[in-house]
N, C-alpha and C positions, 0 to 999 in steps of 0.2 A: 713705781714701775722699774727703776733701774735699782734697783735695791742691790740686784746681784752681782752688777761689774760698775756698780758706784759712779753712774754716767745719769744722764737727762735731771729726773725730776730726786735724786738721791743725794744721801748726805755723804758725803767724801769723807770718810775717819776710818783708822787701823781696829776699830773696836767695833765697828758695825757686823759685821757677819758674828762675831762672839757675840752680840746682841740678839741678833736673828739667829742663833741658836740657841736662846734660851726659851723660845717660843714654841708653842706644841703646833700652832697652825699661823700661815704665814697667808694674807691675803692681799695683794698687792692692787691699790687701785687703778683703774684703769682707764674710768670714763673719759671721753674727751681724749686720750691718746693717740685713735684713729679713728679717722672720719668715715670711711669707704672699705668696699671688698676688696680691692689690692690692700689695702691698708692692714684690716686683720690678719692676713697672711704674712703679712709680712713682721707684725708684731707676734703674729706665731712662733716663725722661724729664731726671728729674734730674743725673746722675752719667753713662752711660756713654755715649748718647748725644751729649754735648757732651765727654767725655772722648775719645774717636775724634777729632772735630774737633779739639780741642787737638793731640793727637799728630801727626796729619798735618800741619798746617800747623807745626809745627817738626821736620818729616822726624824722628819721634821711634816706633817700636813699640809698637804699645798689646797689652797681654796681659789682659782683662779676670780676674778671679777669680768662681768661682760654685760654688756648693756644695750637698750634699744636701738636706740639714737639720741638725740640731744637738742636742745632747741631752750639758747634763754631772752629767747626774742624780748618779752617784757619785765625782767629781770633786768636785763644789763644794753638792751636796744639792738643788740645782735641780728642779724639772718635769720627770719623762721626758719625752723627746721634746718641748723646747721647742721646735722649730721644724719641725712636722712633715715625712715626707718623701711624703705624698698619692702612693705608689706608685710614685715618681717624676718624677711633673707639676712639682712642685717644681724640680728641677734644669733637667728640660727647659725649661719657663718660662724659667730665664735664657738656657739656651742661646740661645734660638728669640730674648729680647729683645737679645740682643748681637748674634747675625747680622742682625737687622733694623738695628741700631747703626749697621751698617758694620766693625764687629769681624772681624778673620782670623785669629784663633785666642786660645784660653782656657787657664786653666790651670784645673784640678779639685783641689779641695781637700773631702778629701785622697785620696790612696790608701788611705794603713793608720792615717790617726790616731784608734784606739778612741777616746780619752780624752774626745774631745769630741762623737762620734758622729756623724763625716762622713767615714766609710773610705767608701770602694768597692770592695772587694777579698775577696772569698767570706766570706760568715757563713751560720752554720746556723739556723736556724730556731726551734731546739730548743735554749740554749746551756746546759749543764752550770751549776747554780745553787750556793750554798754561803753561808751565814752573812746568808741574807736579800735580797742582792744581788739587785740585776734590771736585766736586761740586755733593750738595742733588739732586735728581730729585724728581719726582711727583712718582715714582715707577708705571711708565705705564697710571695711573691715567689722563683724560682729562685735560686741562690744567686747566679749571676753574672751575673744580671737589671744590674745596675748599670756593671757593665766592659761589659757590648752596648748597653747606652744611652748609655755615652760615646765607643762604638766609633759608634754610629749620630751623634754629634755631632759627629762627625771628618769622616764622609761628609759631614751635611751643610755643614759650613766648607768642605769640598774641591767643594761645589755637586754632588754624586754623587746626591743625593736630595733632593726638592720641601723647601720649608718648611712643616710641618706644627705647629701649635698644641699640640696634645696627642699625650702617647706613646699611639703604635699599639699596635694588640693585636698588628703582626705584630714586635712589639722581644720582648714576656710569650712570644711563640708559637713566637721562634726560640731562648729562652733554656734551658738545658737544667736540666731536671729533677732532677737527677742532687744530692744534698744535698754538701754543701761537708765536710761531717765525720759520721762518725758520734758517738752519745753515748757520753762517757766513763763506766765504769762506774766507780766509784771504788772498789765493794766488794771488785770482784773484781782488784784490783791493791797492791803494798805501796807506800805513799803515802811511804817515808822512801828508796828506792831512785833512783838520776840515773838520769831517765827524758830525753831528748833531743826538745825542743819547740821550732818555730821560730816565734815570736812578734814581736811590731811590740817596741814600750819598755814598759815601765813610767811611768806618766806622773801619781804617785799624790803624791809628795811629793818633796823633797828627795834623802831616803836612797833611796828606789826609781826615781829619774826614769830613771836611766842602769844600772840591774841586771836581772841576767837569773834565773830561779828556775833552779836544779838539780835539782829533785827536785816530784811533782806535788802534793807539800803547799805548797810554798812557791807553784807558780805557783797553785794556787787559793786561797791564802791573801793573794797578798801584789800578783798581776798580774789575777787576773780584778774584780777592784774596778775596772774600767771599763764603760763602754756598751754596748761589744760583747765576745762573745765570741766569739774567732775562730781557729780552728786551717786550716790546709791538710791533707787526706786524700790 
């Protein structure tokens, strides 16, 4: 993040910007830097803003990063939902402050990374609980409420739609209805049988970061101890 005045989360050396400019695209992470809507503004002002400038006058690609919100409640014992996602306003806020930037395209972080609770990619509403666990939902939100609002981010980098401040009701009004999964009954199924689930990582420890469960004891025992809980129907 502070790459460019060698301050917060950056490495302090006379060689760094010769570094960063040997780079064709420069993406600075961002997650977790601000919490709130005063916050992106103000890491606007700060950081991407004068980030844009930097990049172009050394013919260099700027890729800003911006994210949901945040949440590693069972990951690390954290505050659910430390960095709220207010419906969406949250995300769009950045978008909307890096096209003001001068910004031509974002990266979204992430698609599927439960563990810290900034996927965009279908969750249900309703996610199957087990041993106390408590997982983010979408807060009512359709499921793919979040893939149409970075579809609607796309438009507007491509200049295809005005710049608007806040998500429209017509992003809630196009999104479909339709629930991402239905609920797992767990009574009605043998928990010790390989049952075939396509899931993101495991991202819990060590022994689990790169395993996959075979059977739906082990994934509700050993993979749903993230944020979200997310199957595809």
């Amino acid at each position: 993040t502070g790459w460019r005045m060698q301050d917060r989360d950056a490495l302090q050396h006379p060689e760094l910007h010769h570094v960063l400019r040997m780079a064709d695209v420069l993406s600075p992470w961002s997650v977790g830097r601000f919490g709130d809507l005063p916050g992106v503004q103000r890491h606007a002002e700060k950081y991407w803003e004068q980030d844009v400038v930097w990049a172009r006058e050394h013919d260099i690609d700027y890729m800003p990063v911006v994210f949901p919100g945040f949440s590693w409640h069972n990951l690390k014992g954290a505050k659910l939902a430390s960095i709220p996602r207010l419906d969406g306003q949250f995300l769009w806020s950045q978008v909307v402050a890096n096209k003001k930037a001068g910004a031509d395209m974002l990266y979204i972080a992430m698609f599927d990374e439960v563990d810290e609770g900034t996927a965009i990619f279908k969750c249900t509403n309703n996610p199957p609980t087990s041993g106390g666990s408590k997982f983010l939902t979408l807060d009512g939100l359709p499921s793919d409420f979040y893939l149409r609002l970075v579809g609607e981010a796309g438009k507007l980098f491509r200049d295809e739609i005005p710049l608007t401040e806040t998500v429209s009701s017509a992003i809630q009004q196009s999104s479909s209805a339709k629930p991402a999964i239905k609920a797992i009954d767990t009574d009605s199924i043998d928990l010790t049988q390989p049952t075939l689930f396509i899931v993101p990582y495991s991202h819990l420890d060590d022994i689990w970061r790169w395993s996959y469960p075979q059977t739906i004891r082990d994934f509700l025992r050993n993979t749903l101890d993230d944020n979200f809980a997310t199957f595809e129907g």
